[in-house]
PyMOL commands that place a pseudoatom at each C-alpha (Angstrom):
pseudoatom trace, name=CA, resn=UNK, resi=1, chain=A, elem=C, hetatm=0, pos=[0.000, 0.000, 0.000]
pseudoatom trace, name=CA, resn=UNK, resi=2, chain=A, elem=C, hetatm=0, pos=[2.609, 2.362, 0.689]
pseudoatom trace, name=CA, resn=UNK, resi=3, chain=A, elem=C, hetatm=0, pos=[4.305, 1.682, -2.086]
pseudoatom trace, name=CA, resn=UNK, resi=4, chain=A, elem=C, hetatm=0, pos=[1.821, 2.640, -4.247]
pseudoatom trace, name=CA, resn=UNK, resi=5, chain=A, elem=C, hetatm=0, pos=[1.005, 5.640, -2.399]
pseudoatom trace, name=CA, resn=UNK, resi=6, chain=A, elem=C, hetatm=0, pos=[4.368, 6.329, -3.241]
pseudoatom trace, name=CA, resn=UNK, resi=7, chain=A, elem=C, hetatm=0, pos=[4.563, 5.798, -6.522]
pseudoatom trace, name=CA, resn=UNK, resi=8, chain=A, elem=C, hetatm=0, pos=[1.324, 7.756, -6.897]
pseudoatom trace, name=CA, resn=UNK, resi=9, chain=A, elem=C, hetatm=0, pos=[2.893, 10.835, -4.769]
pseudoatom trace, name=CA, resn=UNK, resi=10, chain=A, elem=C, hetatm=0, pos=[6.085, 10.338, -6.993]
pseudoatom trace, name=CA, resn=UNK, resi=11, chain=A, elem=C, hetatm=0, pos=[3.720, 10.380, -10.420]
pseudoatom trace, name=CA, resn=UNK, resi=12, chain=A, elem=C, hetatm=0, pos=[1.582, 13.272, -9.475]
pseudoatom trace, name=CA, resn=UNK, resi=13, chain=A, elem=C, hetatm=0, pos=[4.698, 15.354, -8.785]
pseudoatom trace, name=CA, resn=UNK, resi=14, chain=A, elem=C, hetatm=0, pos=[6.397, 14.350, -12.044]
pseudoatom trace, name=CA, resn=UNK, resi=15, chain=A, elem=C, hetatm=0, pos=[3.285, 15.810, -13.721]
pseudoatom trace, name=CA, resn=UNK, resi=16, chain=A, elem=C, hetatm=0, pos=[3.702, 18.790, -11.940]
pseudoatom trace, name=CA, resn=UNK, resi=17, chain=A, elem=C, hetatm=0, pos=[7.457, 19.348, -12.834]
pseudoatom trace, name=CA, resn=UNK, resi=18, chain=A, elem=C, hetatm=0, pos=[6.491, 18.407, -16.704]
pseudoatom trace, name=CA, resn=UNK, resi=19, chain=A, elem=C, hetatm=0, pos=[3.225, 20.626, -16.646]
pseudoatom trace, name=CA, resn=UNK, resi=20, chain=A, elem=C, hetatm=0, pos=[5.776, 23.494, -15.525]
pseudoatom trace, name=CA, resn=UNK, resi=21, chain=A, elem=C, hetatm=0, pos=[8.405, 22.847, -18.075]
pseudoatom trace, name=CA, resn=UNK, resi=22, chain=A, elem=C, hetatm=0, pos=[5.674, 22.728, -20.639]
pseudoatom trace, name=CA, resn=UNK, resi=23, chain=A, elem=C, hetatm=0, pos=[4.286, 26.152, -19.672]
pseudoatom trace, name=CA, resn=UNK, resi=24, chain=A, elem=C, hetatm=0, pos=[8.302, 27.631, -19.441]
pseudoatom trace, name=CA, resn=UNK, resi=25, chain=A, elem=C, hetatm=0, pos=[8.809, 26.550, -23.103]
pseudoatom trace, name=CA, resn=UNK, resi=26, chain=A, elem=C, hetatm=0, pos=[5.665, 27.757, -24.657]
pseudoatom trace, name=CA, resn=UNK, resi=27, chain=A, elem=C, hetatm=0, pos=[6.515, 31.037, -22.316]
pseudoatom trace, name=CA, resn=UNK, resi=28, chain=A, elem=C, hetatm=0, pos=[10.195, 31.245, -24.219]
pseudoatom trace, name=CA, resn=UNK, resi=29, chain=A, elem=C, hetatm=0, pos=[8.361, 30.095, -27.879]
pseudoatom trace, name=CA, resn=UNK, resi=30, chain=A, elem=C, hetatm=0, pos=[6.162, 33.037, -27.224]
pseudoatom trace, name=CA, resn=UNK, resi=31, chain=A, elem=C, hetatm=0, pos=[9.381, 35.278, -26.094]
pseudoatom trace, name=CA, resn=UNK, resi=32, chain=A, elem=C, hetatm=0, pos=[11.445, 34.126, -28.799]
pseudoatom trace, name=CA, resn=UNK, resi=33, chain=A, elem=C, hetatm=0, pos=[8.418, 34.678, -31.569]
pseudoatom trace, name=CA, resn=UNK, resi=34, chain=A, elem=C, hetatm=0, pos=[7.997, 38.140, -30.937]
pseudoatom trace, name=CA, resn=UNK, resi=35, chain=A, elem=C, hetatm=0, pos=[11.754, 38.964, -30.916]
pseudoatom trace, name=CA, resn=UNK, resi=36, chain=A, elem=C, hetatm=0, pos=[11.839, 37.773, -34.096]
pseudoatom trace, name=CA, resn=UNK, resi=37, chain=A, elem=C, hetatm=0, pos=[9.361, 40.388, -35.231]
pseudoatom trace, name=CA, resn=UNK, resi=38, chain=A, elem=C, hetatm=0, pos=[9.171, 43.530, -33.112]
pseudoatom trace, name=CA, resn=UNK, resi=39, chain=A, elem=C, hetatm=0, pos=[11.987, 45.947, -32.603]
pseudoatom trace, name=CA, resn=UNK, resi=40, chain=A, elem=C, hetatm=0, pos=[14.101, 45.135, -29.875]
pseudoatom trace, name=CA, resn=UNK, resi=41, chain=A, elem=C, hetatm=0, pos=[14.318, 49.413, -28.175]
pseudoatom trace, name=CA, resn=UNK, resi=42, chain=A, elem=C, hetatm=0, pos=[10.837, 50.191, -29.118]
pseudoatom trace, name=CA, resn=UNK, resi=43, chain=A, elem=C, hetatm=0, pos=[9.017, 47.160, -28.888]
pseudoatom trace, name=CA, resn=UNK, resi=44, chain=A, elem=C, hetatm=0, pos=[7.122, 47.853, -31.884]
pseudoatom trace, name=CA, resn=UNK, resi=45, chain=A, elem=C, hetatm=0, pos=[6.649, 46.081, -34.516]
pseudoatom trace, name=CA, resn=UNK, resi=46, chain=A, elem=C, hetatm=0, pos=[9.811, 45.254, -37.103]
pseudoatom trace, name=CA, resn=UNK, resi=47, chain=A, elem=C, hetatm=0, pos=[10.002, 45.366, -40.499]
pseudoatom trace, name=CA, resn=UNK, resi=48, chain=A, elem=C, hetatm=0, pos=[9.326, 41.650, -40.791]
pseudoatom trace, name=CA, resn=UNK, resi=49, chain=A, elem=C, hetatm=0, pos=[6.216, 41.548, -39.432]
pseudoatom trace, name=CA, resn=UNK, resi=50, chain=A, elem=C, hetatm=0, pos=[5.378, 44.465, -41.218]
pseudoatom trace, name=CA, resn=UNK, resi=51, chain=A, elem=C, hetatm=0, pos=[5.955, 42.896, -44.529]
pseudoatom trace, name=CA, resn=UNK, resi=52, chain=A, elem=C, hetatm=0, pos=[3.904, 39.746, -43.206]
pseudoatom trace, name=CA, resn=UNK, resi=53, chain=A, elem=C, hetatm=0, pos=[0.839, 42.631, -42.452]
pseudoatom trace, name=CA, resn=UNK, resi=54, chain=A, elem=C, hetatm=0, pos=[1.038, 44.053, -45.621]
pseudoatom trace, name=CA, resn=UNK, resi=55, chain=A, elem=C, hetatm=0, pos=[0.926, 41.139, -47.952]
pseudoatom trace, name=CA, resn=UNK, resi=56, chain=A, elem=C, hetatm=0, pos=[-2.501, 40.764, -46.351]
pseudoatom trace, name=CA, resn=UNK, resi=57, chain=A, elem=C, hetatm=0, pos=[-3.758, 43.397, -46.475]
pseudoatom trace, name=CA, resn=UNK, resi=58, chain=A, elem=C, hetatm=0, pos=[-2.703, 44.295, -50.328]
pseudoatom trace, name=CA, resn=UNK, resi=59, chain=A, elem=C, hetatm=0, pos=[-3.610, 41.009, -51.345]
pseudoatom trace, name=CA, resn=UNK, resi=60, chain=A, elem=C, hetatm=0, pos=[-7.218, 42.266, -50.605]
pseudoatom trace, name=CA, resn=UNK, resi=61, chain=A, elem=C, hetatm=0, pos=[-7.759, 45.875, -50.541]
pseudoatom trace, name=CA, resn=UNK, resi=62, chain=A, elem=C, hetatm=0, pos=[-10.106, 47.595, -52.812]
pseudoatom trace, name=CA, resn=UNK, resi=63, chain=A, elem=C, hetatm=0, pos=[-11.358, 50.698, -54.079]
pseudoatom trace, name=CA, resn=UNK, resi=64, chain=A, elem=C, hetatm=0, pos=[-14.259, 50.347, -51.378]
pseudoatom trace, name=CA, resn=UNK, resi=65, chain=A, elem=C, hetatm=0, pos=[-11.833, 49.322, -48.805]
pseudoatom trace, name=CA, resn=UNK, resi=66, chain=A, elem=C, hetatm=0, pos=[-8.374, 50.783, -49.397]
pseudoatom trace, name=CA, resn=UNK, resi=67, chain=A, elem=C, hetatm=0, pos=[-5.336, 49.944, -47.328]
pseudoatom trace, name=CA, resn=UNK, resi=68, chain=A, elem=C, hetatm=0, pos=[-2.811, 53.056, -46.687]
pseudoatom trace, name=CA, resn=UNK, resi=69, chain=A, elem=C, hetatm=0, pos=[0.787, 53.390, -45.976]
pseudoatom trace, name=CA, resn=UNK, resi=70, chain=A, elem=C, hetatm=0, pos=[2.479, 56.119, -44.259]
pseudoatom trace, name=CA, resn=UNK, resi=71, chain=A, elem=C, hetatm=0, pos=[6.232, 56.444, -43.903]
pseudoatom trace, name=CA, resn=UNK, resi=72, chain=A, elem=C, hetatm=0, pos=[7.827, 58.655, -41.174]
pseudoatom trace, name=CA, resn=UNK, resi=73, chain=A, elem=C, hetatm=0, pos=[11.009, 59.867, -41.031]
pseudoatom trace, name=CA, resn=UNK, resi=74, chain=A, elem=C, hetatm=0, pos=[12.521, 62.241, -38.544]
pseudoatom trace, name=CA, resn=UNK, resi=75, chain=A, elem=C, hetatm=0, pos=[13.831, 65.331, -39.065]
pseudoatom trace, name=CA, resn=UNK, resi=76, chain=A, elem=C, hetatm=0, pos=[17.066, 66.475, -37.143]
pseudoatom trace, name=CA, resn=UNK, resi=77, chain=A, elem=C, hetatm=0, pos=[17.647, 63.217, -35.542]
pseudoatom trace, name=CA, resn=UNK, resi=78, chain=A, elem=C, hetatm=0, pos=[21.379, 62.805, -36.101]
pseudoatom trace, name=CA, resn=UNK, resi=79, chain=A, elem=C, hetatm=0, pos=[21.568, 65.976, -34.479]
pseudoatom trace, name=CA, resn=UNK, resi=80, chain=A, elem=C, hetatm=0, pos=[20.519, 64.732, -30.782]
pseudoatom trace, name=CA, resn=UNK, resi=81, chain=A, elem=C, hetatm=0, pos=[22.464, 61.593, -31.330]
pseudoatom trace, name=CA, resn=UNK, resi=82, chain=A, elem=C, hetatm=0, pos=[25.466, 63.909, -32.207]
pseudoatom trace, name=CA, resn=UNK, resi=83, chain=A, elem=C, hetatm=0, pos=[24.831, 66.519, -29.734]
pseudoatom trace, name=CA, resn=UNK, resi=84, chain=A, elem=C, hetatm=0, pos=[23.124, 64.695, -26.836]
pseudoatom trace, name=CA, resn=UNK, resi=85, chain=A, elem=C, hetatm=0, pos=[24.201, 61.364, -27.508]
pseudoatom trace, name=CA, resn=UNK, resi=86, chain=A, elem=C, hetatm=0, pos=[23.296, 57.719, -28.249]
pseudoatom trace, name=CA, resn=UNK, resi=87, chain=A, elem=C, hetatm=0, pos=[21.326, 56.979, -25.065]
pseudoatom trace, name=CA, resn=UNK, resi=88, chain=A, elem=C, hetatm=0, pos=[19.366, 60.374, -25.646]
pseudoatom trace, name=CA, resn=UNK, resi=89, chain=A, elem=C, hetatm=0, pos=[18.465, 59.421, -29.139]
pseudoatom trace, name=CA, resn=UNK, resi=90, chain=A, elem=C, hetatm=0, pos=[17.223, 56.260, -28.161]
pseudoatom trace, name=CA, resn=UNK, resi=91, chain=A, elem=C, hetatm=0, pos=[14.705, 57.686, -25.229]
pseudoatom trace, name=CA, resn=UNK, resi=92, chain=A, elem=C, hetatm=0, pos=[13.839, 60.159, -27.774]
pseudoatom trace, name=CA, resn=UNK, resi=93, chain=A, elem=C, hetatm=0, pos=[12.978, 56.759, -30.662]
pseudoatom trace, name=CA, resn=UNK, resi=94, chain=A, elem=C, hetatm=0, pos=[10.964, 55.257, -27.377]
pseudoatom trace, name=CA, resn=UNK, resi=95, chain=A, elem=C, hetatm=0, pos=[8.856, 58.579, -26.878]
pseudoatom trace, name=CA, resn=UNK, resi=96, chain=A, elem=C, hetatm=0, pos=[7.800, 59.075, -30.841]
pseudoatom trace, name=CA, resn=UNK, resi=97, chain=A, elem=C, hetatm=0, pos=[6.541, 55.383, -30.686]
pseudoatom trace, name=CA, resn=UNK, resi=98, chain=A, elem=C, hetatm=0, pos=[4.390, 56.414, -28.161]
pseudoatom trace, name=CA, resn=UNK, resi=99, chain=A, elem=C, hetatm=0, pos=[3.212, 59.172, -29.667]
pseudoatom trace, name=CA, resn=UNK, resi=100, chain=A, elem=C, hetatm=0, pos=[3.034, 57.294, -32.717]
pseudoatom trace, name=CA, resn=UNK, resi=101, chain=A, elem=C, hetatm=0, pos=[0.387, 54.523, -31.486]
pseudoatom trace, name=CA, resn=UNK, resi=102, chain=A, elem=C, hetatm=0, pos=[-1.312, 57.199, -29.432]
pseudoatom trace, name=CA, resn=UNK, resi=103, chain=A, elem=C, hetatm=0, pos=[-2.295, 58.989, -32.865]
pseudoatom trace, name=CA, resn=UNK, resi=104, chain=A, elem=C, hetatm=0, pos=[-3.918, 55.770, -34.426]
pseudoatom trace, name=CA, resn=UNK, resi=105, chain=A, elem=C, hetatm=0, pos=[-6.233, 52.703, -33.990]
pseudoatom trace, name=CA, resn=UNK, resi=106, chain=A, elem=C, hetatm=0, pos=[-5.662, 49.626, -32.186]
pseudoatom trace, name=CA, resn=UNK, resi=107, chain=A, elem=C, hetatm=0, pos=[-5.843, 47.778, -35.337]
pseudoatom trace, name=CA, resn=UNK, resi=108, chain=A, elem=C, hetatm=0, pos=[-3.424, 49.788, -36.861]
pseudoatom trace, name=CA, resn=UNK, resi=109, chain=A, elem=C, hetatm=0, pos=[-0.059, 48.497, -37.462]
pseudoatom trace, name=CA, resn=UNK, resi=110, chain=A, elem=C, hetatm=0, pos=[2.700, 50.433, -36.501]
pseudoatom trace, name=CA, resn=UNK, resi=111, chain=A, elem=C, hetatm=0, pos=[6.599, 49.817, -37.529]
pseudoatom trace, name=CA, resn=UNK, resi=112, chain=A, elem=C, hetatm=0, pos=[10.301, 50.891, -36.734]
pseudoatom trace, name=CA, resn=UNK, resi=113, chain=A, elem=C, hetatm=0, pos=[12.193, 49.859, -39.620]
pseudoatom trace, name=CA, resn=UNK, resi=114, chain=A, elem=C, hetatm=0, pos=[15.465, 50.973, -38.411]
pseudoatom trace, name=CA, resn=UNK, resi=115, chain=A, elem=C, hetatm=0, pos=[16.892, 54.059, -37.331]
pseudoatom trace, name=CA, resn=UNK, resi=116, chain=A, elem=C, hetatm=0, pos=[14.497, 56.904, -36.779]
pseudoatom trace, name=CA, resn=UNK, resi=117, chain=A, elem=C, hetatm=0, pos=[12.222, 55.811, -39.666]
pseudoatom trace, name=CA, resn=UNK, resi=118, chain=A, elem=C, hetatm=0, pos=[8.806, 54.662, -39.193]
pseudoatom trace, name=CA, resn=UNK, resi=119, chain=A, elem=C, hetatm=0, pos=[5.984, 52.908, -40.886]
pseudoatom trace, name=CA, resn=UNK, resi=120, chain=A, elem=C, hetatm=0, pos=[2.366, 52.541, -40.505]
pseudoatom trace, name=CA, resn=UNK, resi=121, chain=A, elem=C, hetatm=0, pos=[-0.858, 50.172, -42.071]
pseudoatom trace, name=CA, resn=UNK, resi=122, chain=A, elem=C, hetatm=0, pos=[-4.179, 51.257, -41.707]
pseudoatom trace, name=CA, resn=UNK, resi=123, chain=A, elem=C, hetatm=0, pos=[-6.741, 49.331, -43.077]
pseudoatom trace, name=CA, resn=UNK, resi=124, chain=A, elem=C, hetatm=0, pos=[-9.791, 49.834, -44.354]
pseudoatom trace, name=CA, resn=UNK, resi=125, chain=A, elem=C, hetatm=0, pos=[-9.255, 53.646, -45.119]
pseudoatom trace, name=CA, resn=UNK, resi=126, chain=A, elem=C, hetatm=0, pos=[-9.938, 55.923, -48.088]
pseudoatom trace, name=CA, resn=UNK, resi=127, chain=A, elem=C, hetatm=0, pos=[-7.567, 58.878, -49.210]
pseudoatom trace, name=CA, resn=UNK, resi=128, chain=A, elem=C, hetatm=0, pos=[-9.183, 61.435, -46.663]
pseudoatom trace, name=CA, resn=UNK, resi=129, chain=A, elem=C, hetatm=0, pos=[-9.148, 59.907, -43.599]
pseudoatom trace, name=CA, resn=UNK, resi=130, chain=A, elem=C, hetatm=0, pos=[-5.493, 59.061, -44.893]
pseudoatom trace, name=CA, resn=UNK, resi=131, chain=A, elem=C, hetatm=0, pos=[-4.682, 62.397, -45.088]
pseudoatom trace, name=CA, resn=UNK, resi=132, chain=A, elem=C, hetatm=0, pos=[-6.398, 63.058, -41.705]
pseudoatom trace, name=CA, resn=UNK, resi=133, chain=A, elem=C, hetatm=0, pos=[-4.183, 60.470, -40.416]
pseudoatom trace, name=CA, resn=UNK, resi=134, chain=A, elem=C, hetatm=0, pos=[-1.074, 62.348, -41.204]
pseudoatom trace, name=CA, resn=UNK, resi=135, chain=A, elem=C, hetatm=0, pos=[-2.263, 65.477, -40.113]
pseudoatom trace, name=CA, resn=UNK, resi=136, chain=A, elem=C, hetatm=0, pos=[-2.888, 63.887, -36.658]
pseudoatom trace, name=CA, resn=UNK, resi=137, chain=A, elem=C, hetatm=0, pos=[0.690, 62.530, -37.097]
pseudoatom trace, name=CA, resn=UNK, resi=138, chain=A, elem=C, hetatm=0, pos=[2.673, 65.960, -37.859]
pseudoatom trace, name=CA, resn=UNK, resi=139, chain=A, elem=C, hetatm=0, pos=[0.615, 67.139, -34.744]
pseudoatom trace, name=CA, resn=UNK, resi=140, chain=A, elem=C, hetatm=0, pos=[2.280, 64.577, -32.406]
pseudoatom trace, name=CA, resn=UNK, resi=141, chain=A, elem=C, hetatm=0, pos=[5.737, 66.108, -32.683]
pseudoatom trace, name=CA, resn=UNK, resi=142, chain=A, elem=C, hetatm=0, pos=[4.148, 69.989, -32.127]
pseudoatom trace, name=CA, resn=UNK, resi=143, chain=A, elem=C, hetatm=0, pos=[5.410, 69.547, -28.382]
pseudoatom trace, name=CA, resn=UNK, resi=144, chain=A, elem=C, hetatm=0, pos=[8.971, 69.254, -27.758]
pseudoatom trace, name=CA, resn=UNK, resi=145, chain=A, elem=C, hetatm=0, pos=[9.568, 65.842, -26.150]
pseudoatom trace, name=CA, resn=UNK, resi=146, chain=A, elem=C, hetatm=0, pos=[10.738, 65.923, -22.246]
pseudoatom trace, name=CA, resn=UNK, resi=147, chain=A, elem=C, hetatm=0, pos=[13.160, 62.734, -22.391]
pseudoatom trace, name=CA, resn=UNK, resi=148, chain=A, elem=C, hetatm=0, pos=[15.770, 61.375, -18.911]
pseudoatom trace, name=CA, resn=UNK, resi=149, chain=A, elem=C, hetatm=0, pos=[17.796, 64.312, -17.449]
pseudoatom trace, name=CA, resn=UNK, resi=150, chain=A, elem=C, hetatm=0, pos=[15.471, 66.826, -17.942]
pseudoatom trace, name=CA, resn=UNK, resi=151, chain=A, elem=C, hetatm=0, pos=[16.552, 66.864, -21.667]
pseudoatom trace, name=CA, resn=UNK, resi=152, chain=A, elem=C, hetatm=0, pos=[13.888, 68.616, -23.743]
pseudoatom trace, name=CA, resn=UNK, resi=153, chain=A, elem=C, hetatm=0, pos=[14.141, 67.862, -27.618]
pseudoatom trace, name=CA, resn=UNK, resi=154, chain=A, elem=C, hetatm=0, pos=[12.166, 69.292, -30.749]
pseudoatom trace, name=CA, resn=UNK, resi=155, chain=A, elem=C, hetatm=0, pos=[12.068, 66.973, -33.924]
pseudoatom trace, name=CA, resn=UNK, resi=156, chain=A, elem=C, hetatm=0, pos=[9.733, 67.429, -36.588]
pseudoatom trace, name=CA, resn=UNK, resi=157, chain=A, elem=C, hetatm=0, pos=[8.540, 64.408, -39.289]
pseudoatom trace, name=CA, resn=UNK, resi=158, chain=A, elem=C, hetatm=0, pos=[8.847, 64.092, -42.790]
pseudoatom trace, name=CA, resn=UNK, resi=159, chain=A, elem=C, hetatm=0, pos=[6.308, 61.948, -44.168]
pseudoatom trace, name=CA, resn=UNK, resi=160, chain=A, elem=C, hetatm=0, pos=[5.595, 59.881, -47.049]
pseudoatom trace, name=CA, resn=UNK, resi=161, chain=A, elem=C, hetatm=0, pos=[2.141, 58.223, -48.101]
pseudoatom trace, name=CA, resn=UNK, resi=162, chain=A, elem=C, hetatm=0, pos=[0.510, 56.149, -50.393]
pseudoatom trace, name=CA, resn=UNK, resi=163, chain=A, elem=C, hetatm=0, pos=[-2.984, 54.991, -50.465]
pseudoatom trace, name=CA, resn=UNK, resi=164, chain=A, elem=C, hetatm=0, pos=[-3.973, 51.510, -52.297]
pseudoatom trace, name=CA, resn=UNK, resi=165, chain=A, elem=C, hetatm=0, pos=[-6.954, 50.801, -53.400]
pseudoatom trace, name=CA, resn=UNK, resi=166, chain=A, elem=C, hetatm=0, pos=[-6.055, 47.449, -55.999]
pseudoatom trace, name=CA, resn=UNK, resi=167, chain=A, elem=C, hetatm=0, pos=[-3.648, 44.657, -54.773]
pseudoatom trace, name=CA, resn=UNK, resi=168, chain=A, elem=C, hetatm=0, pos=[-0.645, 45.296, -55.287]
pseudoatom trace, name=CA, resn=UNK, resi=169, chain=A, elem=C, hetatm=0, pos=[3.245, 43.769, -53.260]
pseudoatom trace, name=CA, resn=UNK, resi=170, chain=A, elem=C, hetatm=0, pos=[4.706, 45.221, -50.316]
pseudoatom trace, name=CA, resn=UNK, resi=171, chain=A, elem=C, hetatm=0, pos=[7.823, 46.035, -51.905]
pseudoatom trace, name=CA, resn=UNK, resi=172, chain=A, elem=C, hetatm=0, pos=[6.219, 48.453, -54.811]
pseudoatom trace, name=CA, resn=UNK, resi=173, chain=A, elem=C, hetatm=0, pos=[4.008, 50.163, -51.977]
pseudoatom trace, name=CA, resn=UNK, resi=174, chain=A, elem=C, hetatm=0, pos=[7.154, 50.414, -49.739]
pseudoatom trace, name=CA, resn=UNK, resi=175, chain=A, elem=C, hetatm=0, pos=[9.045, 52.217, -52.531]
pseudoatom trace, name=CA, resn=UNK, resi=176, chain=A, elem=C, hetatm=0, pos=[5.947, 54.515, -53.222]
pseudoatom trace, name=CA, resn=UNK, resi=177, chain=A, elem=C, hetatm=0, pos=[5.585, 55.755, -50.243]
pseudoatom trace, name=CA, resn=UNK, resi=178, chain=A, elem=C, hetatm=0, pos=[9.322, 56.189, -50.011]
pseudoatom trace, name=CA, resn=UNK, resi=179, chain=A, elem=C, hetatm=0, pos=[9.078, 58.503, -53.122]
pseudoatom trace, name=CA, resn=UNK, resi=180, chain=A, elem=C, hetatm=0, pos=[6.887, 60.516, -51.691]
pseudoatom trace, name=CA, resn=UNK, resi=181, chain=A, elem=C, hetatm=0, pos=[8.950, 60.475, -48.148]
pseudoatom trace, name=CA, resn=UNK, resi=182, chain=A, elem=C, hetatm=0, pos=[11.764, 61.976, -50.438]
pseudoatom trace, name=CA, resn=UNK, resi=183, chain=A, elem=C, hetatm=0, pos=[9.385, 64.482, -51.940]
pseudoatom trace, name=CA, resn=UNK, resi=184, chain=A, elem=C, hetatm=0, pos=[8.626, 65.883, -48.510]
pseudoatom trace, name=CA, resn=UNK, resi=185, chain=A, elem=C, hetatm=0, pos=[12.421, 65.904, -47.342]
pseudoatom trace, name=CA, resn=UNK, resi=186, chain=A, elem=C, hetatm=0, pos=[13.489, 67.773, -50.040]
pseudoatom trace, name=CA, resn=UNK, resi=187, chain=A, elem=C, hetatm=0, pos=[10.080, 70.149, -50.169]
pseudoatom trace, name=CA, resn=UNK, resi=188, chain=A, elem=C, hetatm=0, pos=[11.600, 71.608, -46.640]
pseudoatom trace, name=CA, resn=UNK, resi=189, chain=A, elem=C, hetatm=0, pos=[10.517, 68.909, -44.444]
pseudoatom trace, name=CA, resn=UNK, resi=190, chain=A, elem=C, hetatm=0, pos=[7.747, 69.079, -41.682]
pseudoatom trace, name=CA, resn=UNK, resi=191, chain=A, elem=C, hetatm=0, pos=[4.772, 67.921, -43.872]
pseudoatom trace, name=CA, resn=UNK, resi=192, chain=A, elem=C, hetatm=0, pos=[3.343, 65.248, -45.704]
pseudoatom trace, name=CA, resn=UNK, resi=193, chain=A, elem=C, hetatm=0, pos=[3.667, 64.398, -49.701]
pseudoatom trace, name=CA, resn=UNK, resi=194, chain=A, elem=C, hetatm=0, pos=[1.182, 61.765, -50.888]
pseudoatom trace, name=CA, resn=UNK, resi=195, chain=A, elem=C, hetatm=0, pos=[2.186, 59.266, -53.777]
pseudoatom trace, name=CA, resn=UNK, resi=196, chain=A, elem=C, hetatm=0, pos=[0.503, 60.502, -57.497]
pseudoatom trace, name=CA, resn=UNK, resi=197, chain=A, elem=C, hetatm=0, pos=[1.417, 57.340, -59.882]
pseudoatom trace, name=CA, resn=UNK, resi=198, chain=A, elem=C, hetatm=0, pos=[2.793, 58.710, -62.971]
pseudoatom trace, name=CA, resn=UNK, resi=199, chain=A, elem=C, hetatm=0, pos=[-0.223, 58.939, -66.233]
for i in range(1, 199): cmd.bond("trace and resi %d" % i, "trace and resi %d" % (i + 1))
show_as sticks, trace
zoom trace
């Protein structure tokens, strides 16, 4: 009798032990699955999973329900890495991605592909609400941005978008909207160009 009481005592606790591991690895699968796609500083997400997102979403947008892209690019950035420093520029990166998913939905994607450039995919929008959308964008970086140390920084965006409204691949949106990124660098910066296809 007690020996099968003790094997039963020694059985439950294995199952214990294994249910535990089980829920550690699925814990480090999860960990290890969004590392792989979301930026490591900001935690948004990277340009991976932004690719994934958008050959969704082009695959099926339409002229009644258009997808857009907007790219954002900071203006004066390498200045408060140069002046300030590295550690500055990256509170700075954390703050606009705040402000960044403050200015948009919940189901709206939104990207750091690398350096101070940004990216967002908003579904199910025409071309006015995505110009609204990148009104609402310029606004977030009206107010300077109070970062560690008491360091107070103005930045201004660039920005670059394109709305789709036939199916189309991530990389030719992703170069449109770059385009018109360009355009609004070189117009003086601080605004917003939208992508005109050539006639």
């Amino acid at each position: 009798m007690l020996r099968v009481s003790f094997l039963a005592q020694y059985a439950q606790g294995r199952a214990v032990a294994l249910a535990a591991s089980l829920r550690e690895q699925e814990e480090l699968q999860k960990q290890l699955s969004h590392q792989a796609t979301h930026d490591p500083l900001t935690g948004l997400a990277n340009r991976t999973l932004l690719h994934e997102r958008m050959e969704s979403a082009l695959s099926r947008c339409s002229a009644v329900s258009g997808t857009g892209l907007v790219m954002v690019d900071l203006d004066g950035f390498k200045d408060v890495n140069d002046t300030l420093g590295h550690p500055v520029g990256d509170d700075l990166l954390v703050d606009v991605a705040g402000r960044l998913t403050s200015r948009v939905r919940e189901q709206d994607l939104v990207a750091r592909l690398g350096g101070d450039e940004f990216a967002l995919l908003v579904e199910g929008v025409d071309a006015r609400t995505l110009h609204d959308y990148t009104k609402r964008l310029l606004d977030a970086f009206k107010d300077p941005f109070i970062l560690a140390h008491g360091n107070s920084v103005r930045v201004t965006a660039s920005i670059g978008a394109r709305s789709i409204t036939r199916p189309t691949t991530p990389s030719k949106a992703l170069r449109d909207a770059d385009t018109a990124l360009y355009q609004a660098k070189t117009a003086g910066k601080n605004q917003a160009v939208f992508f005109e296809s050539p006639q």
